[in-house]
PyMOL CGO cylinders between C-alpha atoms (Angstrom):
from pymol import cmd
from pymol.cgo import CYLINDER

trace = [
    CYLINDER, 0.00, 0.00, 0.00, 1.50, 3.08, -0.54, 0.3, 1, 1, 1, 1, 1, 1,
    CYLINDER, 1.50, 3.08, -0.54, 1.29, 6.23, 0.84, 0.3, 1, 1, 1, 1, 1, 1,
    CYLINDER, 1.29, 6.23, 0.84, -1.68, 8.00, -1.04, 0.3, 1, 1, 1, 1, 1, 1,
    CYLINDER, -1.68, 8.00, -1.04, -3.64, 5.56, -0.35, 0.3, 1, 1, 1, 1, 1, 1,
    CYLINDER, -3.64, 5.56, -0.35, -3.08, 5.16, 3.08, 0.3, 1, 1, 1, 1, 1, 1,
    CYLINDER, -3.08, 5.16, 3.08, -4.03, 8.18, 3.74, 0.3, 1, 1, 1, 1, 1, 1,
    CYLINDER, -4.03, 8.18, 3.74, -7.15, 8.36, 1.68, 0.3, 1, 1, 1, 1, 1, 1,
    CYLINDER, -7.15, 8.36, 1.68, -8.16, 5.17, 3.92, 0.3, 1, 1, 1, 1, 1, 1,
    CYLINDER, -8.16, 5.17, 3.92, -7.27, 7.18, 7.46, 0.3, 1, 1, 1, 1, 1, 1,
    CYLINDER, -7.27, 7.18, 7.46, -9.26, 10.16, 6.37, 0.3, 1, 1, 1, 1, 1, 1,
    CYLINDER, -9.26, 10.16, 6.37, -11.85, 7.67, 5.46, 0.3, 1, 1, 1, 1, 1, 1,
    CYLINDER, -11.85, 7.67, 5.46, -11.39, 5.84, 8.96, 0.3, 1, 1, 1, 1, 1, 1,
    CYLINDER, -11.39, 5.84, 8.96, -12.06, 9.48, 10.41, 0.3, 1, 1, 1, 1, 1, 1,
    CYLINDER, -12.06, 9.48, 10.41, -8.60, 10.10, 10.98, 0.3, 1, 1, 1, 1, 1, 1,
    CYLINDER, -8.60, 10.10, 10.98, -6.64, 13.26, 10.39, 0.3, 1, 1, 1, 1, 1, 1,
    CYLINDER, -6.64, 13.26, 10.39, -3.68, 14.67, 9.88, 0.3, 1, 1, 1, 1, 1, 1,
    CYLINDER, -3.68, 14.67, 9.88, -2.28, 16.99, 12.47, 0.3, 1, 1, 1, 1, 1, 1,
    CYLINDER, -2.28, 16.99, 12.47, 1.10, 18.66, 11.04, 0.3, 1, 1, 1, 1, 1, 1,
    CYLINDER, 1.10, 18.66, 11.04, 3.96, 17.78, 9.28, 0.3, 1, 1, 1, 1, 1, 1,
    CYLINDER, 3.96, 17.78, 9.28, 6.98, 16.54, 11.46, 0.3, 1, 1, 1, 1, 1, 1,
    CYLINDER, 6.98, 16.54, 11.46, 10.43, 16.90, 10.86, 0.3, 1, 1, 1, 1, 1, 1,
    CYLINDER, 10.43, 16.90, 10.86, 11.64, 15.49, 7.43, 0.3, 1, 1, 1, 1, 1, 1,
    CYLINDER, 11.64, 15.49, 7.43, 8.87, 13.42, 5.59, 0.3, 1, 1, 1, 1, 1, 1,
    CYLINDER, 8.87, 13.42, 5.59, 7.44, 12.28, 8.71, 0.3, 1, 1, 1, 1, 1, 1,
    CYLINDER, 7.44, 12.28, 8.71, 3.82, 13.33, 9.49, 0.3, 1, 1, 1, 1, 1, 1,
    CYLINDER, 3.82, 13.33, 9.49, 1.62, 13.43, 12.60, 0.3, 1, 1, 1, 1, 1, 1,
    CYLINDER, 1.62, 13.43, 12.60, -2.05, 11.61, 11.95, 0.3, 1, 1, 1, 1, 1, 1,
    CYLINDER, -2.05, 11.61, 11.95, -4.61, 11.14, 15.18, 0.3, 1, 1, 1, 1, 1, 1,
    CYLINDER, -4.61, 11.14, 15.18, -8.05, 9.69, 15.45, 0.3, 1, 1, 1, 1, 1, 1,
    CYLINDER, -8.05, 9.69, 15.45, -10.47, 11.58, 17.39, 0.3, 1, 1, 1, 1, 1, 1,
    CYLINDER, -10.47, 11.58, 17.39, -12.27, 9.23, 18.00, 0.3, 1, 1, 1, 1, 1, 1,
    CYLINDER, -12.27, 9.23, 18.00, -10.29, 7.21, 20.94, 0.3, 1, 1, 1, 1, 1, 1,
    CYLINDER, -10.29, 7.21, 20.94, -7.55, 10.27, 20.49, 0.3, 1, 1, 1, 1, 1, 1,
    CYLINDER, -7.55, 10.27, 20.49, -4.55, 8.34, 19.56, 0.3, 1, 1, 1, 1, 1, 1,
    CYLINDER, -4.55, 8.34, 19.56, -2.16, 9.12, 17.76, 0.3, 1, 1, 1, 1, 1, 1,
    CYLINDER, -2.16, 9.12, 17.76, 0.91, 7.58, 15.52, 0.3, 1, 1, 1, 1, 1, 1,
    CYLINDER, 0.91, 7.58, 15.52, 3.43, 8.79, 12.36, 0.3, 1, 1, 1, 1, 1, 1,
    CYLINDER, 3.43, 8.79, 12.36, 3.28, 8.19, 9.09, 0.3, 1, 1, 1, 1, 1, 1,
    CYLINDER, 3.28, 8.19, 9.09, 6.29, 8.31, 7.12, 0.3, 1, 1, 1, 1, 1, 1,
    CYLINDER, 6.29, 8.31, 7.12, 5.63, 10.14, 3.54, 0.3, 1, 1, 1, 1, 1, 1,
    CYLINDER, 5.63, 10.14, 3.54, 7.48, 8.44, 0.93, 0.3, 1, 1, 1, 1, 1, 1,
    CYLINDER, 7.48, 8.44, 0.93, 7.84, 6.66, -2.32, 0.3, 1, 1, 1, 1, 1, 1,
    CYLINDER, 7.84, 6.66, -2.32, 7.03, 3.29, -3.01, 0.3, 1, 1, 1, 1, 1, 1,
    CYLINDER, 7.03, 3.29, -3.01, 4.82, 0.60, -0.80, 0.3, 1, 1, 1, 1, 1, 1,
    CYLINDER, 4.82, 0.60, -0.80, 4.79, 0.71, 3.27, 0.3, 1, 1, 1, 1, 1, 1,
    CYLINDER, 4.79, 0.71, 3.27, 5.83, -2.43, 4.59, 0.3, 1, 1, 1, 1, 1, 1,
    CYLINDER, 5.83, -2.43, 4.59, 3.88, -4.19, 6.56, 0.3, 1, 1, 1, 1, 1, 1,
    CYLINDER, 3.88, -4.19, 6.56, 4.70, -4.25, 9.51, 0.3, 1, 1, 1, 1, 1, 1,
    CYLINDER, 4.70, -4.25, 9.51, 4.94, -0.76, 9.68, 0.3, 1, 1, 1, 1, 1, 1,
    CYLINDER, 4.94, -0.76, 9.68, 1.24, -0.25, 8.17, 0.3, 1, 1, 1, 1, 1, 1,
    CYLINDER, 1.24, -0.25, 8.17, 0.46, -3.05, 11.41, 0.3, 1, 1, 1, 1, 1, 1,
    CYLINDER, 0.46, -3.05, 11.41, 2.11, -0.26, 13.93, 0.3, 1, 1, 1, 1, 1, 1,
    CYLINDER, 2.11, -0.26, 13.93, 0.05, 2.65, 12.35, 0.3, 1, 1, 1, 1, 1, 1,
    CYLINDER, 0.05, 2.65, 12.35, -2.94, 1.16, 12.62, 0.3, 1, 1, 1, 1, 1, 1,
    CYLINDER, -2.94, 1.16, 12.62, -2.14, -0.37, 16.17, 0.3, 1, 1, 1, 1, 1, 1,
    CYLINDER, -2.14, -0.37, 16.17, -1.21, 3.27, 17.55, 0.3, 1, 1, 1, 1, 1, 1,
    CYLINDER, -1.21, 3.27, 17.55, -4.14, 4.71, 16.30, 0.3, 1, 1, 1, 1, 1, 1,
    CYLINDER, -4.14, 4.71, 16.30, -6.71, 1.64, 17.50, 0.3, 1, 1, 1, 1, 1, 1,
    CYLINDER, -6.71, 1.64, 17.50, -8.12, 0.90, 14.67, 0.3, 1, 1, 1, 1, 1, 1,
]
cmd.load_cgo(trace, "trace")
C-alpha cells in the first residue's frame, strides 16, 4: 500500500492529519479514541509491519 492511499483510507477511517513533522514524517490522530501515531511520507509501498504499527497506535 503506498502512501496516497493510506491516507485516503485514514481520512476515510475518520482520521486526520495533524502537522507535518520533521523530514517526511507526518503526525495523523483519530479523534475518535484520540490516539495518535506517524506516518512516514514516501515513495514506493509501506511495509507491513509498519502499516500493522500505524494502525495499532491509532486503534483501529
Amino acid at each position: 500500500m503506498t502512501y496516497r492511499v493510506l491516507a485516503k483510507k485514514l481520512r476515510g477511517l475518520g482520521c486526520e492529519f495533524v502537522r507535518q513533522g520533521p523530514g517526511s514524517h507526518e503526525i495523523w490522530w483519530n479523534p475518535a479514541n484520540k490516539h495518535f501515531t506517524t506516518v512516514v511520507k514516501g515513495k514506493g509501498d509501506i511495509p507491513k509491519g509498519t502499516l500493522s504499527a500505524i494502525l495499532r497506535d491509532l486503534d483501529l
